[in-house]
C-alpha positions in Angstrom: 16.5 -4.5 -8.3 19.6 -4.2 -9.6 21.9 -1.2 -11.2 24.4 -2.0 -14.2 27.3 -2.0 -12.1 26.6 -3.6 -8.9 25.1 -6.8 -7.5 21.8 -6.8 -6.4 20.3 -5.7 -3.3 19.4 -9.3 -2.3 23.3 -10.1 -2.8 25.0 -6.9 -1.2 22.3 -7.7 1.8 23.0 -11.2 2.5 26.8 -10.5 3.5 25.4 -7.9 5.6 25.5 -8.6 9.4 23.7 -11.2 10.8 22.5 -9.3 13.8 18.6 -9.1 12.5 15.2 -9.9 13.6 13.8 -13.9 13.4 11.1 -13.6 11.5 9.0 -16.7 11.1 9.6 -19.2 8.4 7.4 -19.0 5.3 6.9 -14.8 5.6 7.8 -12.5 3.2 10.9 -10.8 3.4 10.8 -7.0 4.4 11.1 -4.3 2.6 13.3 -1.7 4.6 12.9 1.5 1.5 13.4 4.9 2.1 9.2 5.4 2.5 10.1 7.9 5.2 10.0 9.8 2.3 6.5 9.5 2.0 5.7 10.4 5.7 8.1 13.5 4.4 6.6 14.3 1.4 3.0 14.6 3.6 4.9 17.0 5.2 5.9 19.0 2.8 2.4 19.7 1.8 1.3 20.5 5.4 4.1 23.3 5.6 3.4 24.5 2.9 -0.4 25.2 3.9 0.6 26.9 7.1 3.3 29.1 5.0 0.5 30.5 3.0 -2.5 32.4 2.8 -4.2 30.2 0.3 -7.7 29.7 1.5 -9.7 29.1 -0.9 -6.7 26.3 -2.2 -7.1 24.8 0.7 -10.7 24.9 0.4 -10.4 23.3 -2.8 -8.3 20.7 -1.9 -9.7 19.6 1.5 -13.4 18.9 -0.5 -11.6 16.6 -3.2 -11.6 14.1 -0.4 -14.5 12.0 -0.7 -15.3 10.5 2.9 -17.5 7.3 3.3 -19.0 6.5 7.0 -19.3 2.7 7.8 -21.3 3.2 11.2 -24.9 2.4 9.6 -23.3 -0.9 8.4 -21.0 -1.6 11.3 -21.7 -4.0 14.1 -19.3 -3.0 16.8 -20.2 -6.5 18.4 -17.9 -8.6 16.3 -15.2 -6.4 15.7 -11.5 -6.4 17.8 -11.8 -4.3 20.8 -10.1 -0.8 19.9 -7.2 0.7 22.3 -7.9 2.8 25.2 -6.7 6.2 24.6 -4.6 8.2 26.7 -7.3 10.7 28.8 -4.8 13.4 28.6 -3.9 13.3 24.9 -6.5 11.4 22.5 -4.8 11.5 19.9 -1.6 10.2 21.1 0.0 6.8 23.1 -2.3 4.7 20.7 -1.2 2.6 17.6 -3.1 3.1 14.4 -4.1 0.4 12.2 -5.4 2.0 8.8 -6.3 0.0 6.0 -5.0 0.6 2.3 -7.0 -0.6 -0.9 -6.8 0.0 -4.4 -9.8 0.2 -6.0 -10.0 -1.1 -10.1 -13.2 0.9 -11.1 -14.0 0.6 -15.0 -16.1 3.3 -15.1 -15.7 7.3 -16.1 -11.9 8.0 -16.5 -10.9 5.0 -14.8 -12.3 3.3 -18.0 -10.0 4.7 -20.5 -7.7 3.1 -18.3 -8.8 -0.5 -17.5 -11.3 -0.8 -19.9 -15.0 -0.3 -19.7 -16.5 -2.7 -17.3 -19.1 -3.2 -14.7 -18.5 -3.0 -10.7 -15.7 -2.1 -9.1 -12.4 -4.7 -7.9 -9.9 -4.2 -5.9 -6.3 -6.1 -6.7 -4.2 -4.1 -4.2 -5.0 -4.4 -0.2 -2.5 -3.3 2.3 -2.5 -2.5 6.4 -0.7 0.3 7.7 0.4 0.2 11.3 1.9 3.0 13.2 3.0 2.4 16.5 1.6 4.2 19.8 5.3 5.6 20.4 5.5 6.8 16.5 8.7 5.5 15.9 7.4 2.4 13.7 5.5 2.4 10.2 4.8 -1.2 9.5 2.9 -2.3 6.0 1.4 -5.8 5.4 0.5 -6.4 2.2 -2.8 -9.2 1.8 -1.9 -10.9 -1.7 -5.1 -11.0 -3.6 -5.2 -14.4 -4.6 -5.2 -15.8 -0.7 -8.1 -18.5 -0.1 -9.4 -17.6 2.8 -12.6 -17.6 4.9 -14.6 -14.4 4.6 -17.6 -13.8 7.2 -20.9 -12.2 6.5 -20.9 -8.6 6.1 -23.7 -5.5 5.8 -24.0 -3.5 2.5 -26.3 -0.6 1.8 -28.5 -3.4 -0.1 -28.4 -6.8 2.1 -26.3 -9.1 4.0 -23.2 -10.6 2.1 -23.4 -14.3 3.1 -20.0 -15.9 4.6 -17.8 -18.0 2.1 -15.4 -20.8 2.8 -12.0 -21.0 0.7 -12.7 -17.8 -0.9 -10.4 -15.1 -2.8 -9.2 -12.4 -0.7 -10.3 -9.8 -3.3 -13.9 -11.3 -3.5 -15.2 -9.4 -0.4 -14.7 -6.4 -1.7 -16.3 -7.2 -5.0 -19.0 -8.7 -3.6 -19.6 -5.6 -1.3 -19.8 -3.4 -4.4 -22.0 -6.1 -6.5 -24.2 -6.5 -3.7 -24.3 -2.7 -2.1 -23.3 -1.4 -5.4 -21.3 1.8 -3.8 -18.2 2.2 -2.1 -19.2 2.3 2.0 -20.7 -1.6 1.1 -17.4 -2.4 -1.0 -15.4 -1.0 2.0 -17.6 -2.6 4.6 -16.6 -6.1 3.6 -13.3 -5.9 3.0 -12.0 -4.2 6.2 -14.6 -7.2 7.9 -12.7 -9.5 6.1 -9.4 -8.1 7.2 -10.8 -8.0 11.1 -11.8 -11.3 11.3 -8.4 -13.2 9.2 -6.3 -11.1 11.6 -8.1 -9.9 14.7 -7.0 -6.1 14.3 -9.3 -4.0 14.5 -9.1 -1.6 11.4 -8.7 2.4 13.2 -9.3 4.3 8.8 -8.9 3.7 5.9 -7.9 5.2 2.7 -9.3 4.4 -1.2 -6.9 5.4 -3.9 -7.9 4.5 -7.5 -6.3 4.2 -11.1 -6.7 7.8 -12.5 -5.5 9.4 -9.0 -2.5 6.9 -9.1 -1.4 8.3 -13.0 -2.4 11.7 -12.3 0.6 12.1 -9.0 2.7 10.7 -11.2 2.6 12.9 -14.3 2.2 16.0 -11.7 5.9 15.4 -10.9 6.8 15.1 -14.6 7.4 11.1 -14.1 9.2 8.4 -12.2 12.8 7.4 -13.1 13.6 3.5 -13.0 16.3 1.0 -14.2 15.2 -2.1 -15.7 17.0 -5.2 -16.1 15.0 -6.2 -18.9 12.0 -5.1 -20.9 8.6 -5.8 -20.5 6.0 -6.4 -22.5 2.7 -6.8 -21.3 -0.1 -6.2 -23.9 -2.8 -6.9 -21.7 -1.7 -3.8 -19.4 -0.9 -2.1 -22.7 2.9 -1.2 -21.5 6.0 -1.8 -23.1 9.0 -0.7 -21.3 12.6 -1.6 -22.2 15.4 -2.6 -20.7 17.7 0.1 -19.1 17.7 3.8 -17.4 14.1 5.3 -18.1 11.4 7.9 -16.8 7.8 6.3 -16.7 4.9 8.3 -16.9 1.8 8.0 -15.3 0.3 5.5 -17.9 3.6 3.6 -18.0 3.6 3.7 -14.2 0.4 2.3 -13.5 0.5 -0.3 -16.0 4.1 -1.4 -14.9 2.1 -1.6 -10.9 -0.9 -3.4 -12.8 0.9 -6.3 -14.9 1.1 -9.3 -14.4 1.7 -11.2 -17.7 3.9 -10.6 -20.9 7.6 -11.0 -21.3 9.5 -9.9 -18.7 7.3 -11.0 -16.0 5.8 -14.3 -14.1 2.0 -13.4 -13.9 2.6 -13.5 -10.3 0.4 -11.5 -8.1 3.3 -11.7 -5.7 6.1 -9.9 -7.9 3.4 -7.4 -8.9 2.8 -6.3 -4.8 7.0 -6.0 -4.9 6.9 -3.8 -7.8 4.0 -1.7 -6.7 5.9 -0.9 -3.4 9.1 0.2 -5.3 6.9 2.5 -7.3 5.3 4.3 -4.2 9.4 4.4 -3.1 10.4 5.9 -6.6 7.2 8.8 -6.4 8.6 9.7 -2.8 12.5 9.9 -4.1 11.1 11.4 -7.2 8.7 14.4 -5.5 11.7 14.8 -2.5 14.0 15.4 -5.1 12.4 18.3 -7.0 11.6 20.2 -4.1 7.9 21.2 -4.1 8.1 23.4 -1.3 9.8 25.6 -3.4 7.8 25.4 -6.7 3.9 26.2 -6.1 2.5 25.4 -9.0 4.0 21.8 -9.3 2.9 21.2 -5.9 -0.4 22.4 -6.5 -0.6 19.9 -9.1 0.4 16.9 -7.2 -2.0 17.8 -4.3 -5.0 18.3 -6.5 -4.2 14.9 -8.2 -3.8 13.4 -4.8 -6.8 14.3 -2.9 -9.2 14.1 -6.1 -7.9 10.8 -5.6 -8.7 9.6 -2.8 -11.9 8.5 -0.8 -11.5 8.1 3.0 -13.3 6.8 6.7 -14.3 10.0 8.7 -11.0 9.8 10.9 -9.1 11.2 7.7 -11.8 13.0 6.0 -9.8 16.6 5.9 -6.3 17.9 4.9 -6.1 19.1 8.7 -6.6 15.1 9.8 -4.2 14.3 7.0 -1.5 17.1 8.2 -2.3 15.8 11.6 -1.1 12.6 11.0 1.4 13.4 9.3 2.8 15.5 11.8 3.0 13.0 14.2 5.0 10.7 12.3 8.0 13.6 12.0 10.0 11.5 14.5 10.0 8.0 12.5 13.4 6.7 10.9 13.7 5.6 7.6 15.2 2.4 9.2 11.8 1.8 10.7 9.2 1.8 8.3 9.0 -1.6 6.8 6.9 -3.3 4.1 5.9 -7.0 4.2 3.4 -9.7 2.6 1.7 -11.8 5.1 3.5 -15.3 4.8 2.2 -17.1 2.8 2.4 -20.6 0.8 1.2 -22.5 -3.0 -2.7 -23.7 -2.0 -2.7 -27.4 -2.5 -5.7 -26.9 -4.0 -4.7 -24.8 -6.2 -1.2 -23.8 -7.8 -2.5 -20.2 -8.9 -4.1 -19.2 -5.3 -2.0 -18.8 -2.1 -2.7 -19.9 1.7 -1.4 -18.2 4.6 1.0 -20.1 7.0 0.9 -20.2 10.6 3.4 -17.7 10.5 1.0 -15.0 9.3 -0.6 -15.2 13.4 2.8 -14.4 14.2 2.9 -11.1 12.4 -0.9 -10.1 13.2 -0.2 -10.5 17.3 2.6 -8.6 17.1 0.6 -5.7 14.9 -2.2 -6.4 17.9 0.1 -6.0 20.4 2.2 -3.1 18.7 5.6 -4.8 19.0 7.4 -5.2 16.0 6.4 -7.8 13.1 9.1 -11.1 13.0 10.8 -10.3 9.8 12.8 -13.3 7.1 16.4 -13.5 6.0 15.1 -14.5 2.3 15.3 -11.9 -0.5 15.5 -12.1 -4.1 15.2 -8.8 -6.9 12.3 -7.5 -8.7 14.7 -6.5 -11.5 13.6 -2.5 -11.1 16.4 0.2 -9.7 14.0 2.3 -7.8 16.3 6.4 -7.2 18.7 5.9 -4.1 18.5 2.5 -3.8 21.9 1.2 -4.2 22.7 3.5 -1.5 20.2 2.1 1.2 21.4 -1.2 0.3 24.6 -0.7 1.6 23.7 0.1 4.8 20.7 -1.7 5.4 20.3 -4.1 8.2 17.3 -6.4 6.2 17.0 -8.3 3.5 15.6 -6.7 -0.1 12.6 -7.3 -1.6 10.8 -10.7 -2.4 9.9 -12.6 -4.8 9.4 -16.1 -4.5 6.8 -17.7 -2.9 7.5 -19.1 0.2 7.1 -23.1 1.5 6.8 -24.3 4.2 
């Protein structure tokens, strides 16, 4: 990520001070962005609730949000033990682990956008920890493409049967395929995550493709430098080289793309440059001051909760606020985004295994200490708003793109 005039973040970082974390070898490097932004921009919204008398907007808003409840398909038996709360203050003095997927659905709007197609995918999996003290967002990114062993899981419709040296991604196809709704689709991939990392899964949160372009055109685009242009036909999205503002369509193609000039098909790259999109909304939304201008945020708040399908823990704006609200006290400096280390499959150059190392990061998400973190860094190309500036100061090494050996 790189501006005209200036070296790139992965250079300016690498003369920084050595005073960092160890972070095992083969991880991911982390991705120290200004997504404090984000857990500002939720507030933003809440505030602006509780300044007004809008009830029946709120009314609105709050029954966008689809909820999904996994207890008829959950077996509490094999799942990690959950954290005993503090008697005096339930909701407080216990880390959250809340699981992040993008769902790929080809049908109704979502078609216009991927193409007509049956079932529904998922390329896009990430778990969100927030720390019992609230001082630390950490975000793990599960590459798609991992080979892994998924266990059995319940749909709405049957048992899913366990698979050896599968695809990440395939447990939550299967769960739709076999359930053929979201709770079964859901159901297997947050068993899948539970039993790879033994953390137990607290929520979770469904965005898909149309809710994705429809934030982004609410806050009339997302400006980005890039070093060169891309040219992806398959995620129909051309975008060239230099200063630009994306809109939503160019936006979530440019997260969705993997192949065309200008990129390396990797699955990898594409994680990097979906997380300095979600940085470049947050800059983009801060910067235009919503609080101030109703209607815009109106906009962005209808597109972002007709977006979204959740577990029961976040089924309300008032959870949502809630949350929110108790992140007011995290730095910028410590929320961090990672990719579970990982290495080339030696059975196969196109799929990815994870490395020892990845126990390392999920015992310290079990534990809530902070995840070991990697001196490697290279650039994604893309100039995400305020950027140069926080590499200057950062303490950690930019973003990462090369996959990692052991």
């Amino acid at each position: 990520m790189t501006s005209p005039d200036s070296r790139t973040r992965a250079a300016r970082r690498a003369d920084a001070s050595p005073a960092r974390r160890e972070r095992p070898a083969h991880a991911r490097p982390a991705r120290r962005h200004n997504i404090g932004k984000v857990v500002a921009l939720t507030l933003v919204g809440v505030f602006a609730f509780t300044g007004t008398a809008a009830g029946a907007l709120y009314y609105k808003l709050d029954h966008n949000i689809e909820t999904v409840d996994l207890e008829a398909l959950t077996d509490e038996s094999v799942r990690p033990p959950t954290a005993e709360p503090d008697p005096e203050d339930p909701n407080g003095g216990v880390a959250l682990n809340i699981l992040l997927i993008g769902s790929d659905a080809r049908n109704g709007e979502n078609a216009a956008i991927g193409g007509e197609a049956g079932g529904m995918r998922s390329d896009t999996t990430m778990v969100m920890h927030v720390s019992a003290d609230r001082t630390r967002v950490e975000v793990v990114s599960i590459p798609r493409d991992s080979l892994v062993a998924l266990p059995s899981c319940e749909t709405t419709n049957g048992t899913v049967s366990a698979k050896s040296n599968a695809m990440f991604n395939s447990a939550f196809a299967a769960g739709w395929d076999t359930g053929g709704d979201i709770e079964s689709a859901v159901s297997c991939t947050r068993s899948a995550v539970e039993s790879l990392t033994n953390v137990r899964m607290d929520g979770f949160m469904v965005v898909d493709f149309t809710g994705f372009e429809k934030m982004v055109d609410a806050i009339g685009g997302v400006p980005l430098y890039l070093d060169s242009e891309i040219n992806s036909p398959m995620a129909d999205l051309y975008l060239p080289a230099g200063q630009q503002t994306l809109n939503g369509q160019q936006a979530l193609g440019l997260a969705r793309a993997r192949k065309g000039e200008g990129l390396d098909g990797s699955d990898l790259k594409r994680i990097d440059r979906q997380q300095d999109l979600l940085n470049a909304m947050a800059s983009t939304v801060l910067s235009k001051n919503l609080l101030t201008d109703t209607p815009a945020l109106i906009q962005f708040l209808n597109s972002a909760t007709s977006s979204l399908t959740v577990s029961n823990e976040f089924s309300s704006i008032t959870d949502l606020a809630g949350l929110a609200l108790s992140l007011k006290g995290v730095s910028m400096d410590s929320i961090v985004f990672e990719t579970v280390p990982i290495m080339d499959a030696p059975s196969d150059k196109n799929r990815v295994v994870w490395t020892s190392a990845a126990e390392d990061v999920w015992a310290s998400m079990a534990a809530d200490v902070p995840i070991p973190q990697s001196e490697t860094a290279s650039s994604t190309g893309i100039q995400t708003p305020g950027a140069a500036e926080a590499a200057e100061t950062a303490d950690a090494p930019a973003d990462g793109t090369a996959v990692v050996v052991p």
